[in-house]
C-alpha positions, 0 to 999 in steps of 0.5 A: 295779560288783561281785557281791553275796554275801560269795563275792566280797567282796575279790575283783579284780572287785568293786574298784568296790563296794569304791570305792563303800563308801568313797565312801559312807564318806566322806560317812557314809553307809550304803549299804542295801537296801529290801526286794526291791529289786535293789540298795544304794543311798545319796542324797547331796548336795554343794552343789547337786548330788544324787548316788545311789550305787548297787550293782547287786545283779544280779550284774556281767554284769547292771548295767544292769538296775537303772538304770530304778530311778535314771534320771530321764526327763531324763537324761543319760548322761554325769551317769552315772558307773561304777566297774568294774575293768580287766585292762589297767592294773596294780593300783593305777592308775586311768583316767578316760574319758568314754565308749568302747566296753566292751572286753569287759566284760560289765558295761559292755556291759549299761549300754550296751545299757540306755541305748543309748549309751556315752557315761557315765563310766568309772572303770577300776580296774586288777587287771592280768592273771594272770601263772599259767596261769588263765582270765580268769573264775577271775583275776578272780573270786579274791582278791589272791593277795599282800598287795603286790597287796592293797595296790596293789589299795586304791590303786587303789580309793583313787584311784578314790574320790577321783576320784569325789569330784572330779566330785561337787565340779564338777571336770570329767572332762578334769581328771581324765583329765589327771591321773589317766590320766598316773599322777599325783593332784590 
């Protein structure tokens, strides 16, 4: 999840568009845009499994709106996966989990109220909290303010994109929780 326009490109909220980018890099594939379309998007296969990556071009409090574009009538909301960040984890480490509640973060929370469940995928992405007097909202929505956070920020989106990669090759979400949850890689 992230914020289109270049005002957020590189800023702490947008490090699950970033993880994304270099998914889709991965695979050399361009993430595009149809006309009036509210999103980006690029289709995927690996082995037997097709995949969409998509960013929400709805602004992140918003995200869930564009999953009626995506969602087969059979799906299932844990095939789903997100990227997204999280204040709670220090930059550069992430935390996989199967389902759970938003924690405040309204674009999970728009997700959850699309499909009536929160039992999709998480990918947390960690930018830590400010350690200045500032609001949440002006945190999260500026750039690293040091170019150790910037590194420790591409870690995380490192590691995110990795993950993502993992599950897109069958390995299951409790493997991923065990490794990457305890700080370590696969």
């Amino acid at each position: 999840m992230g914020n289109p326009t270049d005002k957020y490109a590189n800023t702490r909220h947008n490090v699950g568009f970033d993880a994304l980018t270099k998914i889709a890099a991965s695979f050399n594939l361009k993430i595009r845009r149809r006309c009036f379309r509210r999103y980006r998007y690029a289709h995927l296969k690996v082995g037997n499994v097709k995949s969409t990556l998509v960013k929400p071009l709805t602004y992140m409090n918003n995200s869930g709106e564009i999953l009626k574009y995506f969602l087969p009538k059979k799906f299932k909301a844990e095939d789903l996966i997100v990227i997204c960040d999280n204040l709670d984890l220090p930059p550069g480490m992430i935390r996989v989990r199967q389902g759970g509640t938003g924690g405040g973060h309204r674009g999970l929370k728009s997700i959850e109220e699309y499909l009536g469940t929160n039992t999709f995928t998480r990918i947390y992405i960690g930018i830590g909290r400010p350690t200045r007097p500032t609001t949440v909202i002006d945190y999260v929505l500026s750039r690293p303010s040091s170019l150790e956070e910037q590194s420790e920020l591409q870690k995380g989106i490192e590691k995110a994109s990795e993950a993502v990669v993992k599950l897109l090759n069958q390995v299951s979400v409790e493997e991923l929780m065990s490794v990457y949850n305890r700080k370590t890689t696969l």
